[in-house]
N, C-alpha and C positions, 0 to 999 in steps of 0.2 A: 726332141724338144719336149717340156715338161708339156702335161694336162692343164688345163683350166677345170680344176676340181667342181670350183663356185657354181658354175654355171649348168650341172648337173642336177642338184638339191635344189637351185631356183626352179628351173624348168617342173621339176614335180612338184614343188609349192604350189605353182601356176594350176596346173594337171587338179591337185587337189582341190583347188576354192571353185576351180570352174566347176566339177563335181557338185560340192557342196550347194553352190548356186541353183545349181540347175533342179537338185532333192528338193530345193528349199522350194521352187517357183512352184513343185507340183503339190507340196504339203498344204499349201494356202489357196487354194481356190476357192472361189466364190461360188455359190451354187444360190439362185435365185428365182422364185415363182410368185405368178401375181396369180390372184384372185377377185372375184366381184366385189366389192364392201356391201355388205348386207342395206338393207334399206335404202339403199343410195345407188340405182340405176346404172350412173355416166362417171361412176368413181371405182377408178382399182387398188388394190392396195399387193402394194411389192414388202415379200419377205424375204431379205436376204441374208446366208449366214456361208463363214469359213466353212472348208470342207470337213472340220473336226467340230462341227456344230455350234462356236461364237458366232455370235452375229456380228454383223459388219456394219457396225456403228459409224456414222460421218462418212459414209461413203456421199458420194456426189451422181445423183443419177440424173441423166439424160435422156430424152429424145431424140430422135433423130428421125427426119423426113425424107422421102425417096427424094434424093437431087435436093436437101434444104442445109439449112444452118440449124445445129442441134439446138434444142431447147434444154437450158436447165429447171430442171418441178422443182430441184430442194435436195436436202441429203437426209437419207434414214434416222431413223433416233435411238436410243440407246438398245433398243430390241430389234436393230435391225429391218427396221418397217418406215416405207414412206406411203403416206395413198395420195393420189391423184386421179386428175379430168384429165381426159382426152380434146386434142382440137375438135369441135364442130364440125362437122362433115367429113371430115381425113380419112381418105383411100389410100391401097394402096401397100406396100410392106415397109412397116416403121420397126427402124431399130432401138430399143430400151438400151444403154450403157449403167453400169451401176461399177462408180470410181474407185475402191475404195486403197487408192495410191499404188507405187508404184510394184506391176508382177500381182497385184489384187484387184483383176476389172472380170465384169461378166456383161455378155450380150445377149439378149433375146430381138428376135424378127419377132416382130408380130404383124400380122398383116390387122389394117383395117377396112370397115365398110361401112359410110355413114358415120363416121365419127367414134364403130362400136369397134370393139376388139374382138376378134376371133380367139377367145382362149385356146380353144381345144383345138388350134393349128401356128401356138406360139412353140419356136424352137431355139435351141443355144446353135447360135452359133462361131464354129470353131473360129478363132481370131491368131494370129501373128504371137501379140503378144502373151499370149496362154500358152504356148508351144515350149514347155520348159527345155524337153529333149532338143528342141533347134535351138535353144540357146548353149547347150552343154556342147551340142557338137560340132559348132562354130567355134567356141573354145576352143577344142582339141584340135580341128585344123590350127587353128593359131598358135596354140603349141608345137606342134608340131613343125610348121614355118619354123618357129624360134630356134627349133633345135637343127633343122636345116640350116637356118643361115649362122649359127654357130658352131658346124662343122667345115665349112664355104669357111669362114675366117680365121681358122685356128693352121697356124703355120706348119707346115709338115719339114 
């Protein structure tokens, strides 16, 4: 019986974007640090930029409380920068989300106490969707299947 040529040169098609995907998700990360705002006590101010040094303009950053519903502060501005106040009293390890769409988010834990932040004990942490290489290689399993069940259906 003749080959099914097509379904060779698809299968790597496949193979290739998922690649490219996965290069692309680790080229753009966000990398982001708050600091104190001068003069201003109970306000921090968050710089955030690409891992090639743009900043990450309109990103959407958040809040987030031990066991709460996130709070949205606002989104950064053309340099990258939002400052903000902290809840009043808030204990506890608070996660920072900073949006800046889809394969571009960054999380900091910050713990607080009394409503301050502990700078010097804020840390990234690793997330799901930051795992460019577990996206790539979920791909390839699924390529893979592909080209399984397209030997399963090719008549001998």
């Amino acid at each position: 019986m003749p080959r099914q040529p097509h379904c060779r040169p698809l299968a790597l098609a496949t193979l290739a974007c998922l690649g490219l995907s996965a290069g692309a998700a680790r080229a753009h990360g966000i990398e982001s640090r708050l600091s104190p705002l001068r003069g201003l006590t109970d306000q921090l101010l968050l710089q955030s930029q690409f891992s090639n040094g743009e900043p990450t303009r309109d990103a959407v950053v958040r809040l987030v409380p031990p066991q709460g519903q996130p709070l949205e502060l606002g989104r950064t501005n053309g340099q990258g920068q939002l400052s903000f106040a902290l809840p009043k009293g808030a204990h506890g390890a608070w996660e920072l989300q900073v949006d800046g769409g889809p394969g571009h988010r960054d999380y900091l834990e910050m713990p607080l106490q009394g409503g301050q932040a502990q700078l010097d004990r804020v840390s990234r942490q690793p997330h799901p969707a930051r795992s460019g290489w577990l996206l790539g290689l979920s791909g390839l399993g699924a390529a893979a299947m592909l080209l399984g069940l397209q030997r399963i259906r090719r008549p001998r």
